[in-house]
Gaussian input, Z-matrix of N, CA and C with variables (Angstrom, degrees):
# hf/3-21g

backbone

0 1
 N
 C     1     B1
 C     2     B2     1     A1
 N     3     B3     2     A2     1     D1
 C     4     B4     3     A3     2     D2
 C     5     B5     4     A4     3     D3
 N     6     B6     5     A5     4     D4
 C     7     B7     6     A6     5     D5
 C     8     B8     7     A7     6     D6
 N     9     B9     8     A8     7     D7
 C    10    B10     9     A9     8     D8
 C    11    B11    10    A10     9     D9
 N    12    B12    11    A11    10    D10
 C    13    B13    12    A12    11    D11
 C    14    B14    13    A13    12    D12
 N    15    B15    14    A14    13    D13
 C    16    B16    15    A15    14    D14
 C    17    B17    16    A16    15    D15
 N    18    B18    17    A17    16    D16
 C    19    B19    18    A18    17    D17
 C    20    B20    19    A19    18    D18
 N    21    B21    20    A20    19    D19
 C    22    B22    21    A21    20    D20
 C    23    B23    22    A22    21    D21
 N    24    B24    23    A23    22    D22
 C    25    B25    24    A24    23    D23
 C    26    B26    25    A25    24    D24
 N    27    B27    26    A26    25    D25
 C    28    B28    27    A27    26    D26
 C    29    B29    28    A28    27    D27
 N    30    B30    29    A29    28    D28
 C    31    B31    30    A30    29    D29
 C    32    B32    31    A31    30    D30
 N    33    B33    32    A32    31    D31
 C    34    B34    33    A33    32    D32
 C    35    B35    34    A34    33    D33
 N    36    B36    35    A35    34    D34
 C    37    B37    36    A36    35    D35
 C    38    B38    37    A37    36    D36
 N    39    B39    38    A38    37    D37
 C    40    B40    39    A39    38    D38
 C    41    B41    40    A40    39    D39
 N    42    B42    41    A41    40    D40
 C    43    B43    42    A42    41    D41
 C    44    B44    43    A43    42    D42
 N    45    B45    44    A44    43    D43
 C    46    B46    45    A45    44    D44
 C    47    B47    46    A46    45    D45
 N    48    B48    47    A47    46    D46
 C    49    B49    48    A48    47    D47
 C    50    B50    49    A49    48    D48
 N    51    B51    50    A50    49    D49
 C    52    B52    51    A51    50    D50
 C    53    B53    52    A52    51    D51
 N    54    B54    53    A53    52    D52
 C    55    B55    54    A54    53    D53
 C    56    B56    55    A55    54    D54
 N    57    B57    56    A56    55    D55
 C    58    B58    57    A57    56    D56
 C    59    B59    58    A58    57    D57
 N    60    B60    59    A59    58    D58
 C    61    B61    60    A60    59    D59
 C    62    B62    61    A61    60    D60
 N    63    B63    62    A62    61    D61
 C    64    B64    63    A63    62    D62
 C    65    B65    64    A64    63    D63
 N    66    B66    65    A65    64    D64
 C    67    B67    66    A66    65    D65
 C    68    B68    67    A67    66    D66
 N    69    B69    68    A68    67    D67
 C    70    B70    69    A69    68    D68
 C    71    B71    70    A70    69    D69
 N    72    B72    71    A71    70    D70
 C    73    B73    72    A72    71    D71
 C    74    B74    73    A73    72    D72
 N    75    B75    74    A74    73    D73
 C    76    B76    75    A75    74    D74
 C    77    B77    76    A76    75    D75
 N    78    B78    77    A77    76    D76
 C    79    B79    78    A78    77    D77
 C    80    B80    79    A79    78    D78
 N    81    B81    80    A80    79    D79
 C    82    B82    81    A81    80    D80
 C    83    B83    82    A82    81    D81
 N    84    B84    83    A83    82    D82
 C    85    B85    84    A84    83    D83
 C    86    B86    85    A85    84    D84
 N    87    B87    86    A86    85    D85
 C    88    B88    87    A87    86    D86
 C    89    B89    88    A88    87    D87
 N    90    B90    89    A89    88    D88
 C    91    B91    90    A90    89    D89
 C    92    B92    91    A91    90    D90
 N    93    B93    92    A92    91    D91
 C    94    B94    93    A93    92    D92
 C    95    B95    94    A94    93    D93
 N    96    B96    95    A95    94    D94
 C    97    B97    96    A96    95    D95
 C    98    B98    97    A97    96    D96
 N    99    B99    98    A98    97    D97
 C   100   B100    99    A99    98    D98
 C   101   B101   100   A100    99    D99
 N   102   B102   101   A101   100   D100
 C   103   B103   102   A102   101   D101
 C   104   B104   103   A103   102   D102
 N   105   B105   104   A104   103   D103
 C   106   B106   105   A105   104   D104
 C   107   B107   106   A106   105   D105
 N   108   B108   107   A107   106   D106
 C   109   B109   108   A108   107   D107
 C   110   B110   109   A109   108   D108
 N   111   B111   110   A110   109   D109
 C   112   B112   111   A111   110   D110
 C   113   B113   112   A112   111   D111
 N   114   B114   113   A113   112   D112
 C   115   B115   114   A114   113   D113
 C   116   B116   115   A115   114   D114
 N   117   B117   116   A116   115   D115
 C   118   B118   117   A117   116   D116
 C   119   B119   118   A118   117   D117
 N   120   B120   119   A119   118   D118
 C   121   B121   120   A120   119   D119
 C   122   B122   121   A121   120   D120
 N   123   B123   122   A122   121   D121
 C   124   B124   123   A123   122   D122
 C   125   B125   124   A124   123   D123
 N   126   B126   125   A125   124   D124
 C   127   B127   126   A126   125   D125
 C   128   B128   127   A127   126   D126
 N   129   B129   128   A128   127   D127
 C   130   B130   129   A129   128   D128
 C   131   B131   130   A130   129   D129
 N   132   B132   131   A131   130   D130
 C   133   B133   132   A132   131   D131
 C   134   B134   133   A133   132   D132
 N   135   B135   134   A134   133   D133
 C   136   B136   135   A135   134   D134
 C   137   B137   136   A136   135   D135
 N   138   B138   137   A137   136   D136
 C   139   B139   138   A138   137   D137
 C   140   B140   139   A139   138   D138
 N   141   B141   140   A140   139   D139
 C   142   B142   141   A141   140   D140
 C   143   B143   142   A142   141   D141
 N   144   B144   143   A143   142   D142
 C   145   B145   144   A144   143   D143
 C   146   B146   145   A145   144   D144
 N   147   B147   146   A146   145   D145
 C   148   B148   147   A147   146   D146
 C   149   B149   148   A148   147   D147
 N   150   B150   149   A149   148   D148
 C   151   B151   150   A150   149   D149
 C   152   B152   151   A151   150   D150
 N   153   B153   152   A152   151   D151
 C   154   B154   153   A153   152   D152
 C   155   B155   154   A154   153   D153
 N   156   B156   155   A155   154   D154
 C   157   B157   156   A156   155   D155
 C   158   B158   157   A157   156   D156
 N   159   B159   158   A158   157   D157
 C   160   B160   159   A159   158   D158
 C   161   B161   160   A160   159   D159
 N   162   B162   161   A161   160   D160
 C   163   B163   162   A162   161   D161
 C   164   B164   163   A163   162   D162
 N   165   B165   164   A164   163   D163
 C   166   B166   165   A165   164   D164
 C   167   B167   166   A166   165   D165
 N   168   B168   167   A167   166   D166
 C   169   B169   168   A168   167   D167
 C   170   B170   169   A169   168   D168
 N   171   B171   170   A170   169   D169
 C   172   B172   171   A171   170   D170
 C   173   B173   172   A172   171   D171
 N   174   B174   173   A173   172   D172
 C   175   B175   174   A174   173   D173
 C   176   B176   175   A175   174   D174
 N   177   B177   176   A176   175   D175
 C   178   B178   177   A177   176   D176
 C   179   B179   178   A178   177   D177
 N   180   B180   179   A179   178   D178
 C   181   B181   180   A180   179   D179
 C   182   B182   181   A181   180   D180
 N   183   B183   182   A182   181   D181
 C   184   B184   183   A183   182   D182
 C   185   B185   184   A184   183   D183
 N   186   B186   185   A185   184   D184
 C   187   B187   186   A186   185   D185
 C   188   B188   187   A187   186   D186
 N   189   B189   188   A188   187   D187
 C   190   B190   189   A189   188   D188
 C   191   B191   190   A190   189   D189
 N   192   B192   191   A191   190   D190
 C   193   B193   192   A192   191   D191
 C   194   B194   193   A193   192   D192
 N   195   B195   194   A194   193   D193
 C   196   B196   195   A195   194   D194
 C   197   B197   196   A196   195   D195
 N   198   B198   197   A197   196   D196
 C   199   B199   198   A198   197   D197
 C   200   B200   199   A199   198   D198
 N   201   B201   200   A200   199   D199
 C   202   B202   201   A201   200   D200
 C   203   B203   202   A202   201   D201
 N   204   B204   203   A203   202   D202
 C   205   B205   204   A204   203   D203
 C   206   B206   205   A205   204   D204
 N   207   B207   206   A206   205   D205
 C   208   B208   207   A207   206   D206
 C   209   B209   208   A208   207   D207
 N   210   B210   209   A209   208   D208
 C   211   B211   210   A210   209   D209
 C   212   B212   211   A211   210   D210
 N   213   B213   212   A212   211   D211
 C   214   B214   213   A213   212   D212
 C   215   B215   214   A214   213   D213
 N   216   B216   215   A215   214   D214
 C   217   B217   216   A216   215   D215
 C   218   B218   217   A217   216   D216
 N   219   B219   218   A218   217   D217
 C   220   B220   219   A219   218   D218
 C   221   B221   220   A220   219   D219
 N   222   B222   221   A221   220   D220
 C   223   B223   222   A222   221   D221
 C   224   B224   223   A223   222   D222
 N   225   B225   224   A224   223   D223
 C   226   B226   225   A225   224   D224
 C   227   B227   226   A226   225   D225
 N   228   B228   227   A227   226   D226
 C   229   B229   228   A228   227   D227
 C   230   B230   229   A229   228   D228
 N   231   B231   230   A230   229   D229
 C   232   B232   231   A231   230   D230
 C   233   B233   232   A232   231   D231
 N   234   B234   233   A233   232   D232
 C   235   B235   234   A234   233   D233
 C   236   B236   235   A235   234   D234
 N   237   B237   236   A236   235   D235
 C   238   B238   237   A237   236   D236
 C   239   B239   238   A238   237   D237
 N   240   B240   239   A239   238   D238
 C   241   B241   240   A240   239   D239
 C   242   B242   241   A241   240   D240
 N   243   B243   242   A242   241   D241
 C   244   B244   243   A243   242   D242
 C   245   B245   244   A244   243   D243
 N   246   B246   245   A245   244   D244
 C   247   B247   246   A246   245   D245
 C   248   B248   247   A247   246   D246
 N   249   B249   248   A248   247   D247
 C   250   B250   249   A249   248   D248
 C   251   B251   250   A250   249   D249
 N   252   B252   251   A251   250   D250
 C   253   B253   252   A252   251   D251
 C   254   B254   253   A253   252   D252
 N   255   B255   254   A254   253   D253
 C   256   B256   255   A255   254   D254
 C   257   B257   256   A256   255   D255
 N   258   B258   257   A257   256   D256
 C   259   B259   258   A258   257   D257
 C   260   B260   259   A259   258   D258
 N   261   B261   260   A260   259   D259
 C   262   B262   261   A261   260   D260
 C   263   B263   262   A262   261   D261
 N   264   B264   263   A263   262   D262
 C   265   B265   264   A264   263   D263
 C   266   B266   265   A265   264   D264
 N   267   B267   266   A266   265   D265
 C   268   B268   267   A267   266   D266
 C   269   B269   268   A268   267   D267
 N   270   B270   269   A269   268   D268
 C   271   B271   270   A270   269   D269
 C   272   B272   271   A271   270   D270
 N   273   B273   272   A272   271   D271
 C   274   B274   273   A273   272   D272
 C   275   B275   274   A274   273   D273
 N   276   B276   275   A275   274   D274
 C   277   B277   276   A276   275   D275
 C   278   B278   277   A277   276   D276
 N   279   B279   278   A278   277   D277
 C   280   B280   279   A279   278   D278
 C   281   B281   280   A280   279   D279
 N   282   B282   281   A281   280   D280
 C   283   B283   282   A282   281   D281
 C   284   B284   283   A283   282   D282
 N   285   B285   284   A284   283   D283
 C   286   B286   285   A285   284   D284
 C   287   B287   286   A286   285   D285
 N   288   B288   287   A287   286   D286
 C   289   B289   288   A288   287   D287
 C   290   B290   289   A289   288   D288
 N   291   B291   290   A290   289   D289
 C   292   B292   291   A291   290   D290
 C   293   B293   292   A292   291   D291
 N   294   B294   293   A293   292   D292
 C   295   B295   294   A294   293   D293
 C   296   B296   295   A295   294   D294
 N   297   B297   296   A296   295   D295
 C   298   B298   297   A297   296   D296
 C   299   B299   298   A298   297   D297
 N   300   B300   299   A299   298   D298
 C   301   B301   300   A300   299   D299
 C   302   B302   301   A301   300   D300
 N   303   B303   302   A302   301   D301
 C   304   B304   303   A303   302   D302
 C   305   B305   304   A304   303   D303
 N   306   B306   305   A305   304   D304
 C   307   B307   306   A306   305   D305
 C   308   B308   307   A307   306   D306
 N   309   B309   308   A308   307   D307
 C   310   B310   309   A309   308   D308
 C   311   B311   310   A310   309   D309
 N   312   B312   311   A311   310   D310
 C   313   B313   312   A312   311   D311
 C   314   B314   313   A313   312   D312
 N   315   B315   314   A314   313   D313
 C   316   B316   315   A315   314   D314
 C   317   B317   316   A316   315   D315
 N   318   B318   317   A317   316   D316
 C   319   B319   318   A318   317   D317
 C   320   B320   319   A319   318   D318
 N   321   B321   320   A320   319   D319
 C   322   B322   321   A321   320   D320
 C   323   B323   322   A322   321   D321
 N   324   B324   323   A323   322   D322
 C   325   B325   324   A324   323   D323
 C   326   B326   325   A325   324   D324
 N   327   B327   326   A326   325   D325
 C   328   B328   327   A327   326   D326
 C   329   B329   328   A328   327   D327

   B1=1.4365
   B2=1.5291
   B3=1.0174
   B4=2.2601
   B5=1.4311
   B6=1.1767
   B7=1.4139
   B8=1.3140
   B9=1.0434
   B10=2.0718
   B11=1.5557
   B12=1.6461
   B13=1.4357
   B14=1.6556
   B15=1.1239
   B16=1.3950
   B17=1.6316
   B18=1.4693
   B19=1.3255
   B20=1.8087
   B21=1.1672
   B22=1.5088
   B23=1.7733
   B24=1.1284
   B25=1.7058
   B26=1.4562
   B27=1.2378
   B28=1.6907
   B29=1.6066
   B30=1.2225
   B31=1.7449
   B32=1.3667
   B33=1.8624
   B34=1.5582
   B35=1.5825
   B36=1.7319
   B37=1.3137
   B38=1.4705
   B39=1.1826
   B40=1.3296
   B41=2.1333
   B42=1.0217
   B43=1.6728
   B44=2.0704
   B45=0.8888
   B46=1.6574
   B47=1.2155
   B48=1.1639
   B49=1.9261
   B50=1.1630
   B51=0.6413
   B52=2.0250
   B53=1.2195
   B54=1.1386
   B55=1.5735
   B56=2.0546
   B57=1.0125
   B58=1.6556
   B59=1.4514
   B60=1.6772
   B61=1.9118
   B62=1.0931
   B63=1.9310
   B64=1.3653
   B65=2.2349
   B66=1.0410
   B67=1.5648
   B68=1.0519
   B69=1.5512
   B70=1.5646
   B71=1.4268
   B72=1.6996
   B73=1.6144
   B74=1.5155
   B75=0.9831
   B76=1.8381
   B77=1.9669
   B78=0.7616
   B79=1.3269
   B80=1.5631
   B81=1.6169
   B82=1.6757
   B83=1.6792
   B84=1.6139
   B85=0.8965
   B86=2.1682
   B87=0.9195
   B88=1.2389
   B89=1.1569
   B90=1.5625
   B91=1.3796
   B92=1.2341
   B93=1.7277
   B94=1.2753
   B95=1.3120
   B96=0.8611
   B97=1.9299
   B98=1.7328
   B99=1.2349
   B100=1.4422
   B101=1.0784
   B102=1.0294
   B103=1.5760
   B104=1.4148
   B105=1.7822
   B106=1.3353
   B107=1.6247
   B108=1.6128
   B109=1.7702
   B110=1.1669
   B111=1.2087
   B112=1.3338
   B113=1.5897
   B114=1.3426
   B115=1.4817
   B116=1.0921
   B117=1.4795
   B118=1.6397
   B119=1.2792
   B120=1.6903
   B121=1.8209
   B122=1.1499
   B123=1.8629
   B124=2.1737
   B125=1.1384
   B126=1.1554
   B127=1.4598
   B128=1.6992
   B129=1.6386
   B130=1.3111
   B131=1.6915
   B132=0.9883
   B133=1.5974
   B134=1.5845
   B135=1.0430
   B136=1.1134
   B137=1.7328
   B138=0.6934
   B139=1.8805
   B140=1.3700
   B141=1.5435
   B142=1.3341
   B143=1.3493
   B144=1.5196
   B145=1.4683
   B146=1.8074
   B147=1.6378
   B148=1.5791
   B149=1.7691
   B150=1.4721
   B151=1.3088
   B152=1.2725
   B153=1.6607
   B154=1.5021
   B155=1.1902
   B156=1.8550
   B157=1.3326
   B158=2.0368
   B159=1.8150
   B160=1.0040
   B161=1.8061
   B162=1.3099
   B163=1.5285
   B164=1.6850
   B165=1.1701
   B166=1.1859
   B167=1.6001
   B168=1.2320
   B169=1.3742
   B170=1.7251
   B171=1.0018
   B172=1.4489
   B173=2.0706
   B174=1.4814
   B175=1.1333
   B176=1.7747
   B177=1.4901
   B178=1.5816
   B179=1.5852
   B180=1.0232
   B181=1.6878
   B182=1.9282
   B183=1.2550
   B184=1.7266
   B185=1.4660
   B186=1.5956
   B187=1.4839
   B188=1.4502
   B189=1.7002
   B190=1.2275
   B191=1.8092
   B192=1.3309
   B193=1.4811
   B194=1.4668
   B195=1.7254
   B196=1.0835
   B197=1.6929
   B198=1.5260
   B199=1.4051
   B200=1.6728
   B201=1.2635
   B202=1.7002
   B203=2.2111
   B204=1.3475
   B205=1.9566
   B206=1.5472
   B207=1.0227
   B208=1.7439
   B209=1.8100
   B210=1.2396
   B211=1.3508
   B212=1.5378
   B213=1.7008
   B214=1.5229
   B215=2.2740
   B216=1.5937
   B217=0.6815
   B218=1.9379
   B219=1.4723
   B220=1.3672
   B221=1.6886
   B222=1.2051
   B223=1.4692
   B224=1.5160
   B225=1.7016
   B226=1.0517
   B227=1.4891
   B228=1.4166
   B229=1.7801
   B230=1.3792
   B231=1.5231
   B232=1.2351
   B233=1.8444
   B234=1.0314
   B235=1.0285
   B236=1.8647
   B237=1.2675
   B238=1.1531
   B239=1.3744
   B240=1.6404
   B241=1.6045
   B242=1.2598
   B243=1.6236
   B244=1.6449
   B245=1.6456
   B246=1.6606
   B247=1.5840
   B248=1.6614
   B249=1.2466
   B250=1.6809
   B251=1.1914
   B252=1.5188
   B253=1.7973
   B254=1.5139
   B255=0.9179
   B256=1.6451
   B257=1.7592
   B258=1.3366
   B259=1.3268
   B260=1.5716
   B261=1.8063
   B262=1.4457
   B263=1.3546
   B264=0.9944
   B265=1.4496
   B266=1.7815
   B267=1.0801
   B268=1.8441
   B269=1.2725
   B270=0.7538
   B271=1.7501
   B272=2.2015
   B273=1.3796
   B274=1.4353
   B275=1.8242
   B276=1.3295
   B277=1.4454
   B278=1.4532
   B279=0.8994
   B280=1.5314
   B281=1.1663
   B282=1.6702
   B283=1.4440
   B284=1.8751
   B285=0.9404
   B286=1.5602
   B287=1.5297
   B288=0.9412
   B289=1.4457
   B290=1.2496
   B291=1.7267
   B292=1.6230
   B293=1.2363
   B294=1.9652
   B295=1.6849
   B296=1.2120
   B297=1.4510
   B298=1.4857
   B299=1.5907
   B300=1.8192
   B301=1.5900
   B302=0.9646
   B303=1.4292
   B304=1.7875
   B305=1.6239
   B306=1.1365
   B307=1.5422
   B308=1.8748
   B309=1.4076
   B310=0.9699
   B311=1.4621
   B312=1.6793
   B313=1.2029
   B314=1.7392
   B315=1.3043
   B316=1.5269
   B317=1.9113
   B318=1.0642
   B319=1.5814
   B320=2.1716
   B321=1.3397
   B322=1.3818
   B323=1.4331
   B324=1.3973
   B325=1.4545
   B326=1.3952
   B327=1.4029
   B328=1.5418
   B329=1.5615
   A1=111.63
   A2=100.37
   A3=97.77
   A4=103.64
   A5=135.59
   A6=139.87
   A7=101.59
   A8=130.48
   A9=148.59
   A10=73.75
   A11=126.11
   A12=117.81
   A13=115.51
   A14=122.60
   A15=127.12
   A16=100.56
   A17=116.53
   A18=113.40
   A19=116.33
   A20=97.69
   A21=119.35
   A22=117.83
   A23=120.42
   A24=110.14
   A25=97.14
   A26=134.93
   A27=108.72
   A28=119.58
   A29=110.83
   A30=138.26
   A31=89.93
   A32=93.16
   A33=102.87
   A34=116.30
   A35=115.69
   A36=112.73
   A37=94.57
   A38=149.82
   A39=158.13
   A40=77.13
   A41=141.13
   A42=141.82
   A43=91.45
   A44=113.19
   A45=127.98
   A46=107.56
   A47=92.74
   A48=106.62
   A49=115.59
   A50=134.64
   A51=129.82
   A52=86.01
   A53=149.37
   A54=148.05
   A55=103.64
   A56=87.07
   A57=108.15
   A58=124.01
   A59=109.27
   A60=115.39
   A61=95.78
   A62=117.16
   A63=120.01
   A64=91.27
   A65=93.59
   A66=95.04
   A67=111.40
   A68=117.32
   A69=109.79
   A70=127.03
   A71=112.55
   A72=127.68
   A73=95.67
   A74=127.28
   A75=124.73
   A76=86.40
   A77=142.84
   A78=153.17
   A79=105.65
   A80=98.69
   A81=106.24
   A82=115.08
   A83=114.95
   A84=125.67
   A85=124.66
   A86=128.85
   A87=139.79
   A88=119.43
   A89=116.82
   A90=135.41
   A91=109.69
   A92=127.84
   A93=119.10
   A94=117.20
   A95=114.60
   A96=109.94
   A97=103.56
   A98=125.07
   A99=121.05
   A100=98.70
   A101=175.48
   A102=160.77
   A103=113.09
   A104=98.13
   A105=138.59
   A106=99.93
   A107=79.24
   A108=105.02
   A109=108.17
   A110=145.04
   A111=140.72
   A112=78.87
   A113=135.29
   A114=106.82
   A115=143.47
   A116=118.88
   A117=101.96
   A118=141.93
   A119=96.69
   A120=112.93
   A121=108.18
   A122=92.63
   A123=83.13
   A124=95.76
   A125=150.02
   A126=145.68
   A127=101.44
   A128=131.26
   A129=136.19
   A130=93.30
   A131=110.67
   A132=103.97
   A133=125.19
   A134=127.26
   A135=135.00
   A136=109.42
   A137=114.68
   A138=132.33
   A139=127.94
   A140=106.28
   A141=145.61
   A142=108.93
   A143=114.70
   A144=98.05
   A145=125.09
   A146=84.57
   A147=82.85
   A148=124.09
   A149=102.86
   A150=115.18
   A151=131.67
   A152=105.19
   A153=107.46
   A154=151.90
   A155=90.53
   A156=121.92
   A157=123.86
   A158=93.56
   A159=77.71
   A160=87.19
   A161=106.90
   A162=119.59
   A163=110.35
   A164=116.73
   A165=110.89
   A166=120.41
   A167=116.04
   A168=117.87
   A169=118.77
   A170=96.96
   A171=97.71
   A172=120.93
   A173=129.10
   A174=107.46
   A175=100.30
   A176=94.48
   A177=105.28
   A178=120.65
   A179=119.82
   A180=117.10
   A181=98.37
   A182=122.46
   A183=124.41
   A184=99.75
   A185=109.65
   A186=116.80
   A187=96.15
   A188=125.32
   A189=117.79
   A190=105.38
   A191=104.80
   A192=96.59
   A193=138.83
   A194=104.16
   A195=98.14
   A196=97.50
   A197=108.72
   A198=111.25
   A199=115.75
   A200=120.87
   A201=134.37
   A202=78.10
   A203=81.43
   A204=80.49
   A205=116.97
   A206=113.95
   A207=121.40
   A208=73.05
   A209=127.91
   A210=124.32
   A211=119.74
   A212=99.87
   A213=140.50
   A214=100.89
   A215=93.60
   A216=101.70
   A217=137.25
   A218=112.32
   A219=140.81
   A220=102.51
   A221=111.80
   A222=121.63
   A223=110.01
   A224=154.48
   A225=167.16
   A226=82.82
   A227=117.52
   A228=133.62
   A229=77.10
   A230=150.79
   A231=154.14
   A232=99.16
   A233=119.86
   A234=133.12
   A235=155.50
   A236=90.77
   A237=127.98
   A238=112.24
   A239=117.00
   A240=106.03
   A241=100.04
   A242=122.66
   A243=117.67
   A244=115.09
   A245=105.10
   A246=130.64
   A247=79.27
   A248=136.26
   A249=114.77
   A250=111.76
   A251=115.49
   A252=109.17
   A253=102.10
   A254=98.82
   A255=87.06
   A256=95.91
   A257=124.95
   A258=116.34
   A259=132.18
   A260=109.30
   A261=117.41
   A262=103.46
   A263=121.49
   A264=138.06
   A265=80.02
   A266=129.80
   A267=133.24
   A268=105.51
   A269=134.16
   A270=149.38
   A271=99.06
   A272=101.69
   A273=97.20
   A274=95.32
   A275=129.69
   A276=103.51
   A277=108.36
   A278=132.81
   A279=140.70
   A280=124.91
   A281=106.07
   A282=104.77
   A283=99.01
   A284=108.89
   A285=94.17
   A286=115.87
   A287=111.81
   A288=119.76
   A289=126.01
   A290=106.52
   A291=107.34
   A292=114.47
   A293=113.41
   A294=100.88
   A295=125.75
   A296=127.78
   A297=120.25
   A298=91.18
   A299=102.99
   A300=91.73
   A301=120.65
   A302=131.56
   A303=119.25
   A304=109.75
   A305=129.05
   A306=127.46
   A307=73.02
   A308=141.83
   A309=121.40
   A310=135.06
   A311=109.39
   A312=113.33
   A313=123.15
   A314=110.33
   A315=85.66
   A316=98.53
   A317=107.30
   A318=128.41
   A319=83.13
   A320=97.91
   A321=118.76
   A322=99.95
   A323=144.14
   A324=135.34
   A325=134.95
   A326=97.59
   A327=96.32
   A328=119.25
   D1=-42.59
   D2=175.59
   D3=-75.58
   D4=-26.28
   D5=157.94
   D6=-36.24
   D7=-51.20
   D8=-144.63
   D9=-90.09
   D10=-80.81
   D11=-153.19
   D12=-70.22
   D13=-23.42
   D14=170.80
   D15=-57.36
   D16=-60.69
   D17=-164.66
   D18=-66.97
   D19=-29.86
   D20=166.41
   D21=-70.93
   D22=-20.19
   D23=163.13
   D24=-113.81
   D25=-10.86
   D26=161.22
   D27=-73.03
   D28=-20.92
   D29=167.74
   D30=-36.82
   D31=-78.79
   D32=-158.84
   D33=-58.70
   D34=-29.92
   D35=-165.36
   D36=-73.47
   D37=-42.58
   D38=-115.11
   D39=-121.99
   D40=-42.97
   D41=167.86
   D42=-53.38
   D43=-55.48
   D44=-176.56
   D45=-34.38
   D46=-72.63
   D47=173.78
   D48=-66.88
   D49=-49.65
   D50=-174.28
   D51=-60.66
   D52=-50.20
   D53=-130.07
   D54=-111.58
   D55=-22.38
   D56=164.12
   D57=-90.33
   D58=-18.57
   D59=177.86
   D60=-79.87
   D61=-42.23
   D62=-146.74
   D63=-74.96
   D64=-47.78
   D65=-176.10
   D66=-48.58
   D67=-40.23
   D68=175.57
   D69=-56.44
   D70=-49.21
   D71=-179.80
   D72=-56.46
   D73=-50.48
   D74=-166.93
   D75=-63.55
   D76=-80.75
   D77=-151.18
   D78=-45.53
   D79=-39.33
   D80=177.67
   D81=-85.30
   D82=13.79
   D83=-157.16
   D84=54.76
   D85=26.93
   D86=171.93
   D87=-112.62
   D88=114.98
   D89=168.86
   D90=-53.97
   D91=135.11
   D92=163.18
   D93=-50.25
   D94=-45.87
   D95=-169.64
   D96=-58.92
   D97=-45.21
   D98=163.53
   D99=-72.27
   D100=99.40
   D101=34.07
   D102=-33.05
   D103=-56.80
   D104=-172.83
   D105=-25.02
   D106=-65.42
   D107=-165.70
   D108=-72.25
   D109=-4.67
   D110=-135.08
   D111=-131.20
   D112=-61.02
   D113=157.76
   D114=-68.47
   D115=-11.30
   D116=145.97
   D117=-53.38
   D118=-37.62
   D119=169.48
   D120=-38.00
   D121=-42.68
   D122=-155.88
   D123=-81.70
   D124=-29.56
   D125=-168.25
   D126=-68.15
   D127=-38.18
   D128=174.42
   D129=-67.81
   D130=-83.75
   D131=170.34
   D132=2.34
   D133=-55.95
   D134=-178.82
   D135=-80.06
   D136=-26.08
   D137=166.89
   D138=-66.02
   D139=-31.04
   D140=171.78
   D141=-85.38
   D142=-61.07
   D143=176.63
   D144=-49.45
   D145=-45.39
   D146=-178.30
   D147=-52.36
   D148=-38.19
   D149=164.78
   D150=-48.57
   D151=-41.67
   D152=170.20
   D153=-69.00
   D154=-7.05
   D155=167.54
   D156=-51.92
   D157=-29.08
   D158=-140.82
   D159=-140.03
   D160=33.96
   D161=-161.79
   D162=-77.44
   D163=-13.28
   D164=168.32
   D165=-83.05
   D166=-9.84
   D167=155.81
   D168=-85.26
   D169=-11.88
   D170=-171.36
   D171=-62.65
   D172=131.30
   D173=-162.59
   D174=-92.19
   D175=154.95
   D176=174.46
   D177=-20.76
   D178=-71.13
   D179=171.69
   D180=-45.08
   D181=-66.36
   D182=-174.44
   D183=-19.33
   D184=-53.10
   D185=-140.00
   D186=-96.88
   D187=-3.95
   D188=-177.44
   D189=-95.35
   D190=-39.63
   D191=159.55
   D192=-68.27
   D193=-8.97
   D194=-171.88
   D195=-92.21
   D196=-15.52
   D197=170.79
   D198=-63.38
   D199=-29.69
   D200=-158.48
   D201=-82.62
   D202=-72.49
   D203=-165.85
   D204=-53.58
   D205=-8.87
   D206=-163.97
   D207=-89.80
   D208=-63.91
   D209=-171.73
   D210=-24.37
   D211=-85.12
   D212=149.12
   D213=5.71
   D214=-77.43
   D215=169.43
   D216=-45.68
   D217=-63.49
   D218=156.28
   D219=-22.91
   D220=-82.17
   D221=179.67
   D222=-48.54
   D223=-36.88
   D224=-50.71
   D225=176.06
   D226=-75.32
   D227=-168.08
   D228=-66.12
   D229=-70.72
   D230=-131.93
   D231=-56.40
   D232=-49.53
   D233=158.41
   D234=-40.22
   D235=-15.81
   D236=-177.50
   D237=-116.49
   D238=160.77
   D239=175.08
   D240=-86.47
   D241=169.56
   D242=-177.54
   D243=-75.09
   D244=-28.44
   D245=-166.79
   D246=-52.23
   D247=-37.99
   D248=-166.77
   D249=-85.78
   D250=-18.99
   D251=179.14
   D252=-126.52
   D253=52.47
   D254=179.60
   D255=-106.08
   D256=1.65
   D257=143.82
   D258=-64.00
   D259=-0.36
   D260=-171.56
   D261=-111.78
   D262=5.56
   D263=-125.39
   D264=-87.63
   D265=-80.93
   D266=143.85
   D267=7.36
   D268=-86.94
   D269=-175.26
   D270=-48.30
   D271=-69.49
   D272=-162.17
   D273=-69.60
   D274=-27.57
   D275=178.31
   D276=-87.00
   D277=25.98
   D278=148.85
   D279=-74.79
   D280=-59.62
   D281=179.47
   D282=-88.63
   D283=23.99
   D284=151.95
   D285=-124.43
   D286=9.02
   D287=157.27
   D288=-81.68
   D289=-33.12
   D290=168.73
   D291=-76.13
   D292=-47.14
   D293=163.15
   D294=-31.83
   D295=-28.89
   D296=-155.75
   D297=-77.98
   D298=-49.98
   D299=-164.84
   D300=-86.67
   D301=-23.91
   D302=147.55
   D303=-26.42
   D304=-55.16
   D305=-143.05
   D306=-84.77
   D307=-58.61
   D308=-170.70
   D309=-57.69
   D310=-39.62
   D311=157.45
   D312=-52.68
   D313=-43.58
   D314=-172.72
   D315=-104.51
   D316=50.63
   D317=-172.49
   D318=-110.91
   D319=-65.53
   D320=-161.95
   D321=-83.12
   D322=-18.06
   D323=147.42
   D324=-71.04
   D325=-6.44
   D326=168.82
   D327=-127.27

């Protein structure tokens, strides 16, 4: 039976918190579902950086997805205030530096 009530107020404390993050994101003006996304970005983000390393090898199809997800991403941070990623801040003006020159290179090949 204290098994039952232990598991039953860590329930509730653990309802507390979720219900206390969500209050926070509304307060900072951010929808969970853009939150949502906003850590997926960063997790693509980091996938991207590595990519951006090395984009001039990358082949036409490479560079068209990496154009679609570099997007994906872009819009995702867009959403968010910067004060939360501005520790990525390195990383995302990178891969928007390679977006730029992908979009210029095959801007200037066709």
């Amino acid at each position: 039976m204290e098994i039952v009530a232990v598991v039953v107020i860590l329930m509730g404390v653990i309802f507390l918190l979720i219900a206390y993050a969500i209050m926070q994101l509304n307060l900072a003006g951010i929808r969970v579902k853009d939150f949502w996304s906003f850590i997926e970005a960063n997790q693509m983000l980091d996938k991207l950086y590595h990519f951006s390393k090395r984009y001039q090898k990358m082949s036409p199809q490479e560079q068209v997805v990496f154009l679609a997800e570099a997007e994906k991403v872009f819009e995702a941070f867009d959403k968010v205030p910067k004060i939360i990623w501005e520790e990525e801040y390195n990383k995302y003006a990178e891969v928007l530096e390679t977006y730029k020159n992908i979009k210029v290179l095959r801007w200037v090949s066709n």
